[in-house]
TORKOL-4160 file (C-alpha; in steps of 0.2 Angstrom, whole numbers, padded with zeros to 4 digits, m for minus):
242
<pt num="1" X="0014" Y="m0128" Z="0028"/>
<pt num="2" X="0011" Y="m0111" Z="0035"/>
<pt num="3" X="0014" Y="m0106" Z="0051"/>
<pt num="4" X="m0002" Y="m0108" Z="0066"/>
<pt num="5" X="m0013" Y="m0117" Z="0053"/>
<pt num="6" X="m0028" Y="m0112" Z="0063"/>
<pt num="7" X="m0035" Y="m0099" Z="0075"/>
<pt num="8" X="m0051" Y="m0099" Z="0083"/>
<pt num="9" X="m0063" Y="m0084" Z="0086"/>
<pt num="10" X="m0080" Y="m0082" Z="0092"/>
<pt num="11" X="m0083" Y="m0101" Z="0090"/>
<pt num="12" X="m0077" Y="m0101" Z="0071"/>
<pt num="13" X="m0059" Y="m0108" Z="0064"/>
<pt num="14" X="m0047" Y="m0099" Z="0053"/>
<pt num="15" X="m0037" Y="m0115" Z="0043"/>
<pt num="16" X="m0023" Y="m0106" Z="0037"/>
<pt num="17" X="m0020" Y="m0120" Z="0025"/>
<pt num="18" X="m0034" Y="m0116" Z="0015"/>
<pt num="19" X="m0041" Y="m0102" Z="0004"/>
<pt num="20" X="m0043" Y="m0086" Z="0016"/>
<pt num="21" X="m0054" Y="m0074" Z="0008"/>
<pt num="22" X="m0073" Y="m0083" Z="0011"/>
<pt num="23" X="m0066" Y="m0086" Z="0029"/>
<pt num="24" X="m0060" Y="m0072" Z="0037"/>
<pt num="25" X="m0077" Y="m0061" Z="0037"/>
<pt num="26" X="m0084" Y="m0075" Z="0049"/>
<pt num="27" X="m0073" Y="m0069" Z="0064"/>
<pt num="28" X="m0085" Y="m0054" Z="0066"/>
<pt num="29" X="m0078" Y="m0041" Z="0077"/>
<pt num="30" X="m0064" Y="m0052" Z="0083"/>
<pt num="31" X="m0056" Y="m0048" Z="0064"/>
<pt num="32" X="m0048" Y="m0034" Z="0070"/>
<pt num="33" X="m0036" Y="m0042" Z="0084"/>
<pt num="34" X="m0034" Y="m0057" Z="0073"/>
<pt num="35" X="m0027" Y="m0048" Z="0055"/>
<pt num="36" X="m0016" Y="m0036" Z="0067"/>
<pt num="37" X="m0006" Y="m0054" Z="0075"/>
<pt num="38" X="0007" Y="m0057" Z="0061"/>
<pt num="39" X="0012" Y="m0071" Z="0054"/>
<pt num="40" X="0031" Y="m0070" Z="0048"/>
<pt num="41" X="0034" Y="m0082" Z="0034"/>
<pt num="42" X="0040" Y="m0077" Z="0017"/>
<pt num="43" X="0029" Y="m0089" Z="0011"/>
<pt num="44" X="0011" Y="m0082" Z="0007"/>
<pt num="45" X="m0005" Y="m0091" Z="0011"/>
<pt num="46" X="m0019" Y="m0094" Z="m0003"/>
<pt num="47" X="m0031" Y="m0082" Z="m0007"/>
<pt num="48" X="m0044" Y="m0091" Z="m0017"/>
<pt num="49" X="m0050" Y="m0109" Z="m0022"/>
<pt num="50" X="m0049" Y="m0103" Z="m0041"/>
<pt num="51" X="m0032" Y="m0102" Z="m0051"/>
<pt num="52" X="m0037" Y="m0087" Z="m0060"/>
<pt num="53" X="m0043" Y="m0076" Z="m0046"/>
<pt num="54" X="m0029" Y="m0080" Z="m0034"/>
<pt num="55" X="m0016" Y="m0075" Z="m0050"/>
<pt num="56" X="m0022" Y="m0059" Z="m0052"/>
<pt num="57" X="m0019" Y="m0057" Z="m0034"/>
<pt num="58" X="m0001" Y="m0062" Z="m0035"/>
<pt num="59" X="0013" Y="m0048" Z="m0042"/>
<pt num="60" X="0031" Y="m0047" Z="m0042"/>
<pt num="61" X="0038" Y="m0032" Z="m0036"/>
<pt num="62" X="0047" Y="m0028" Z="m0055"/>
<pt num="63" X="0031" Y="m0027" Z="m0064"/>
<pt num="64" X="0026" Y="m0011" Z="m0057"/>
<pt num="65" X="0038" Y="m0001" Z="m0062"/>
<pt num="66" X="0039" Y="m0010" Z="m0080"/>
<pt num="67" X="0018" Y="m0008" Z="m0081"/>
<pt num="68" X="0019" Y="0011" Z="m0076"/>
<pt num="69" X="0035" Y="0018" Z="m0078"/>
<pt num="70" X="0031" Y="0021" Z="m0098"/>
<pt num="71" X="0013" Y="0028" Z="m0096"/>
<pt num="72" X="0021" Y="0040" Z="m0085"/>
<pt num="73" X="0035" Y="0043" Z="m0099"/>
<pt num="74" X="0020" Y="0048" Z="m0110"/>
<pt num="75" X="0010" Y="0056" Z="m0098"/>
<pt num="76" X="0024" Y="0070" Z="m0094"/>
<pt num="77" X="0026" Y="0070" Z="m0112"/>
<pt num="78" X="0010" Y="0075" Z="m0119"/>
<pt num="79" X="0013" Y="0090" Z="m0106"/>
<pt num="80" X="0025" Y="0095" Z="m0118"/>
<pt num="81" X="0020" Y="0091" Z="m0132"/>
<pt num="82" X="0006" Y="0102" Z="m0129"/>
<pt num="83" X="0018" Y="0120" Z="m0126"/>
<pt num="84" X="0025" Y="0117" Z="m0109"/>
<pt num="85" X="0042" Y="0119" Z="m0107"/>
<pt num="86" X="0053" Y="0108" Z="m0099"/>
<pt num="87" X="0057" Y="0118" Z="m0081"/>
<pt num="88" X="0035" Y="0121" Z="m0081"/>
<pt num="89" X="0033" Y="0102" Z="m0082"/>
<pt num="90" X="0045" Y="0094" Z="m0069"/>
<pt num="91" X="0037" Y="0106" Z="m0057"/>
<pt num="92" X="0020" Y="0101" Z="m0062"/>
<pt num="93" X="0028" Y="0082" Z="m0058"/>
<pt num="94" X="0035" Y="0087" Z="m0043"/>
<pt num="95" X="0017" Y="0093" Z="m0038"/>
<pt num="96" X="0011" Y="0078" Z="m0042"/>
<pt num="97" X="0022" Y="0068" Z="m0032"/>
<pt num="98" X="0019" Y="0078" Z="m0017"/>
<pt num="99" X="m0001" Y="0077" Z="m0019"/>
<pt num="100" X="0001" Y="0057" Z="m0022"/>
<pt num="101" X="0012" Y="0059" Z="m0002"/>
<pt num="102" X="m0002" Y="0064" Z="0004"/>
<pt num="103" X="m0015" Y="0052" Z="m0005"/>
<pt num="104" X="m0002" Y="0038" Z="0002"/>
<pt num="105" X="m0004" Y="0044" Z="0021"/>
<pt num="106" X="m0023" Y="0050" Z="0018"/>
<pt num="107" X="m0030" Y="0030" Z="0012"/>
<pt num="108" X="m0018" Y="0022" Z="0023"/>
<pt num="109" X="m0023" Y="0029" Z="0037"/>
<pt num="110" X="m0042" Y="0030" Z="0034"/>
<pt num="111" X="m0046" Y="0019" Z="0023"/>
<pt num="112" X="m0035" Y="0005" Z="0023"/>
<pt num="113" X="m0036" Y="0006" Z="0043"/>
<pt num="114" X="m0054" Y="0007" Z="0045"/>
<pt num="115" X="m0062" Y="m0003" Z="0059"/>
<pt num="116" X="m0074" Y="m0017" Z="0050"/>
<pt num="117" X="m0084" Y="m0032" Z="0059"/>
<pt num="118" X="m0094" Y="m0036" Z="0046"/>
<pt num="119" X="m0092" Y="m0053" Z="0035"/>
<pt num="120" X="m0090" Y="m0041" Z="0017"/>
<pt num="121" X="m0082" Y="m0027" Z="0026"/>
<pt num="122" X="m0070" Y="m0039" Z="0035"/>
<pt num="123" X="m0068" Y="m0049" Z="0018"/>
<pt num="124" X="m0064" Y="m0031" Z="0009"/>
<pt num="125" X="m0052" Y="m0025" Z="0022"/>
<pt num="126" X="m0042" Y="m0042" Z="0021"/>
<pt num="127" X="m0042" Y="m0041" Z="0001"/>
<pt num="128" X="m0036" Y="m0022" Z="0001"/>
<pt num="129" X="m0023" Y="m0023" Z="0016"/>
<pt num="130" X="m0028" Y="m0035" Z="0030"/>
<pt num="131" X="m0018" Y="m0047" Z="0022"/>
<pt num="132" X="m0002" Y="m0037" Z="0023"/>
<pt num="133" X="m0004" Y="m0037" Z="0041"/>
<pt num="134" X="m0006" Y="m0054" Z="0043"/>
<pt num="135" X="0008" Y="m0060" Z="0034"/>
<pt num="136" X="0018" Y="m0043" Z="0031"/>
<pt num="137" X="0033" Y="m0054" Z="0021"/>
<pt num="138" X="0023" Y="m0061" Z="0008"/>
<pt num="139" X="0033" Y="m0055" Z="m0008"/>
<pt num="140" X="0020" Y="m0058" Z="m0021"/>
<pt num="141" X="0008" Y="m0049" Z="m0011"/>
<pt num="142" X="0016" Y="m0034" Z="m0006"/>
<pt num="143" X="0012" Y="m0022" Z="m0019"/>
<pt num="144" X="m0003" Y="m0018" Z="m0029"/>
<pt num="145" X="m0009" Y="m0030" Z="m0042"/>
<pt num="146" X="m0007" Y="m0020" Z="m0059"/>
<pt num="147" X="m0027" Y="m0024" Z="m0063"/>
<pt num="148" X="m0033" Y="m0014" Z="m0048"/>
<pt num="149" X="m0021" Y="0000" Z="m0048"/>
<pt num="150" X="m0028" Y="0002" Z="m0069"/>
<pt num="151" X="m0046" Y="0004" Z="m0062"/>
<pt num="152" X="m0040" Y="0016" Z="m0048"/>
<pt num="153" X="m0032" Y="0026" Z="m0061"/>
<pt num="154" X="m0048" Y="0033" Z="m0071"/>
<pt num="155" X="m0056" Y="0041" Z="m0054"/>
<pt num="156" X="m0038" Y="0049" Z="m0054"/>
<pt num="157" X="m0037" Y="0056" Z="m0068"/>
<pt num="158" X="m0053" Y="0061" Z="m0072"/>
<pt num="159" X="m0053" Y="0071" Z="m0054"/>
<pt num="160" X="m0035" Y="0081" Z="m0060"/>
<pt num="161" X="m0044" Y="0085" Z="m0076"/>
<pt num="162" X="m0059" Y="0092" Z="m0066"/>
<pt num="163" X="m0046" Y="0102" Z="m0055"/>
<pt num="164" X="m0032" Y="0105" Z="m0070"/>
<pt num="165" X="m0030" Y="0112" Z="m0088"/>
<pt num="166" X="m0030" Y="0101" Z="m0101"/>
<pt num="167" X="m0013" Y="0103" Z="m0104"/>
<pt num="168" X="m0007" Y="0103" Z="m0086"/>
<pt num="169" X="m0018" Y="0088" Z="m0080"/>
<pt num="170" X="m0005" Y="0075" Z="m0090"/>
<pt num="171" X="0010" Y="0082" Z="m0082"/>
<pt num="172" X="0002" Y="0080" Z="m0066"/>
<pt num="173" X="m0006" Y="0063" Z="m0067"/>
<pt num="174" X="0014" Y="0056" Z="m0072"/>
<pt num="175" X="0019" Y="0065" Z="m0058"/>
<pt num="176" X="0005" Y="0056" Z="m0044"/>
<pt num="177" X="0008" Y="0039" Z="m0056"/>
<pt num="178" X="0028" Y="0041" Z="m0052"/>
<pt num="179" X="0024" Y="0046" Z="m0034"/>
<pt num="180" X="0016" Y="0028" Z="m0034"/>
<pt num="181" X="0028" Y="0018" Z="m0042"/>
<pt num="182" X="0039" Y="0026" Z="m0030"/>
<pt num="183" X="0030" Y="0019" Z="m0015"/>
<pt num="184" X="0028" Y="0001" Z="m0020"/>
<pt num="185" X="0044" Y="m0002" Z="m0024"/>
<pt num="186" X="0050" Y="0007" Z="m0008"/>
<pt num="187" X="0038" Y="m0001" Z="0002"/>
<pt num="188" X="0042" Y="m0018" Z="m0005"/>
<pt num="189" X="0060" Y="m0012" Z="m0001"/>
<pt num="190" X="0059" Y="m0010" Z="0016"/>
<pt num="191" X="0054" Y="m0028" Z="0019"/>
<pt num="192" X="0064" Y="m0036" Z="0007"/>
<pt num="193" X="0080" Y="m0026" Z="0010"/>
<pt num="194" X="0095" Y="m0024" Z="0022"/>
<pt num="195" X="0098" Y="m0007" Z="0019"/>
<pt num="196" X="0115" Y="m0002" Z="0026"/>
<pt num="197" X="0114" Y="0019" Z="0025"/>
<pt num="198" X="0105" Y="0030" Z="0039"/>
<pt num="199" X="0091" Y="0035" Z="0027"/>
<pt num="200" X="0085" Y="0021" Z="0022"/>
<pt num="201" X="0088" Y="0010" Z="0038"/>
<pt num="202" X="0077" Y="0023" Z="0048"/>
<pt num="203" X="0065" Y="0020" Z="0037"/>
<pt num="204" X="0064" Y="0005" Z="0039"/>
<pt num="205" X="0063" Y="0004" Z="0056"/>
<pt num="206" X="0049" Y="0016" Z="0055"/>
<pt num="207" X="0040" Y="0006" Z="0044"/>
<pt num="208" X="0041" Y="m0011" Z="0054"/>
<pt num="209" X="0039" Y="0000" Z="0070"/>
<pt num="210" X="0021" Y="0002" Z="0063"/>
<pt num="211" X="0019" Y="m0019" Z="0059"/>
<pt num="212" X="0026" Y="m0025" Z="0074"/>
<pt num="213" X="0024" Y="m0012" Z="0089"/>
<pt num="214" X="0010" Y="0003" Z="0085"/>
<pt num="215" X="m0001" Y="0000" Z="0071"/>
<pt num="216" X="m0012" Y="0015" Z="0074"/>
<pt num="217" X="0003" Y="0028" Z="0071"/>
<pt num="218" X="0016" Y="0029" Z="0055"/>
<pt num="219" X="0005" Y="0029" Z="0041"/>
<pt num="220" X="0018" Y="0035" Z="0029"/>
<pt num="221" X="0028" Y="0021" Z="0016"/>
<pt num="222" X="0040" Y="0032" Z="0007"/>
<pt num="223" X="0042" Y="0049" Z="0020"/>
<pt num="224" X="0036" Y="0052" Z="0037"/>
<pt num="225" X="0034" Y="0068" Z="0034"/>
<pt num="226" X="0012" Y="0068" Z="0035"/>
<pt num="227" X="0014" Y="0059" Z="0052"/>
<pt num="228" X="0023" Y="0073" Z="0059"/>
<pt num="229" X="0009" Y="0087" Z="0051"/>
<pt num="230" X="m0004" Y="0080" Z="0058"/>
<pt num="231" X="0001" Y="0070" Z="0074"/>
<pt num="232" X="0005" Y="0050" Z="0072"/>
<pt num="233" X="0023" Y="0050" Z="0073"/>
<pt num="234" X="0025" Y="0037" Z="0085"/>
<pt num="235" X="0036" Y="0040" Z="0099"/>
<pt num="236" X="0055" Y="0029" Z="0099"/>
<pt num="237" X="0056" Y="0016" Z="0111"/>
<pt num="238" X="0070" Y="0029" Z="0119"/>
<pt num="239" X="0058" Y="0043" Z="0122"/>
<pt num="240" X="0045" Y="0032" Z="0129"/>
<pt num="241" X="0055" Y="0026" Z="0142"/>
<pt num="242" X="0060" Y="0045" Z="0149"/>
């Protein structure tokens, strides 16, 4: 049994113990407080009434990078293939990695953040990273389902073609692709993991910072880097208190 297996808001009843999806666009406005009160159980609450729909949301952490660490592979290679030398295309993937930094602060901040009230919005927000919030140790749910990232993929690619050669646009796709593999398996890292190094123990604690005590600063998984450019580092308990 999960945790709290209700909450009530505005009149209407949230059975955790049931399947979540159809439910949580009834709480209106109240959405927002309720997806943003944690629930810390490692055990993940059902998504849907069908076995089919409620697999596809469920992934283990290894998949991602055995799914898209060899299109990546043959991404960079076709680079080279087509005349690029080696120095030419790891720069083109270190571009791309630093691009995908910023995709990863830009959508969480603005997109997977957004303010809804409305039943779909509120159902869509829950689907994409509501749920996250709401039970932040769920394992299986913690990075992207394979199917959704595959469809995210063609708007990626077709808008570095637009903005690339035909030759370079490969290079540079492997290199945001790797960017993103990079952040899932961090970002399912920091929850799972008791890191014992500075590095990654700070960001940890960054990253939890922004589940558990400020959830409108820290947008950043794998860096911080794009919260101090443009403002949302949030402040350590220490410098609060001067």
């Amino acid at each position: 049994m999960l945790q709290s297996p209700t909450m009530v808001a505005q009149g209407f009843t949230v059975d955790l113990n049931k399947a979540l999806v159809f439910q949580v666009g009834h709480l209106g406005e109240a959405y927002q407080e309720w997806v943003h009160q944690p629930i810390v159980s490692k055990e993940g609450p059902r998504f849907f009434e069908s076995d089919f729909w409620e697999f596809l949301t469920r992934t283990v952490w290894w998949a991602i990078p055995v799914i898209w660490l060899p299109v990546v592979c043959y991404s960079i290679s076709v680079s080279i293939w087509m005349g690029h030398t080696v120095p030419q295309v790891t720069l083109m993937v270190v571009l791309g990695i630093f691009v995908w930094t910023l995709m990863e602060y830009t959508l969480h901040r603005f997109l997977f953040h957004i303010k809804t009230k409305s039943y779909w919005a509120n159902t869509a927000h829950y689907l994409l990273h509501g749920c996250h919030h709401k039970h932040p140790m769920d394992g299986l749910r913690l990075v992207f389902p394979p199917a959704a990232t595959a469809i995210l993929c063609v708007p990626f690619w077709n808008l570095i073609k637009l903005m690339s050669t035909p030759s370079t646009a490969p290079a540079l796709f492997g290199g945001g692709l790797l960017g993103y593999v990079m952040y899932d398996v961090t970002h399912y890292y920091l929850h799972h993991a008791q890191p014992t190094s500075e590095v990654p123990k700070n960001l940890k604690k960054y990253h939890l910072n922004h589940h558990f005590r400020i959830q409108t600063k820290g947008f950043g998984i794998t860096s911080s880097f794009w919260d101090k450019v443009f403002g949302t580092l949030p402040k350590s308990k220490s410098a609060k208190s001067k």
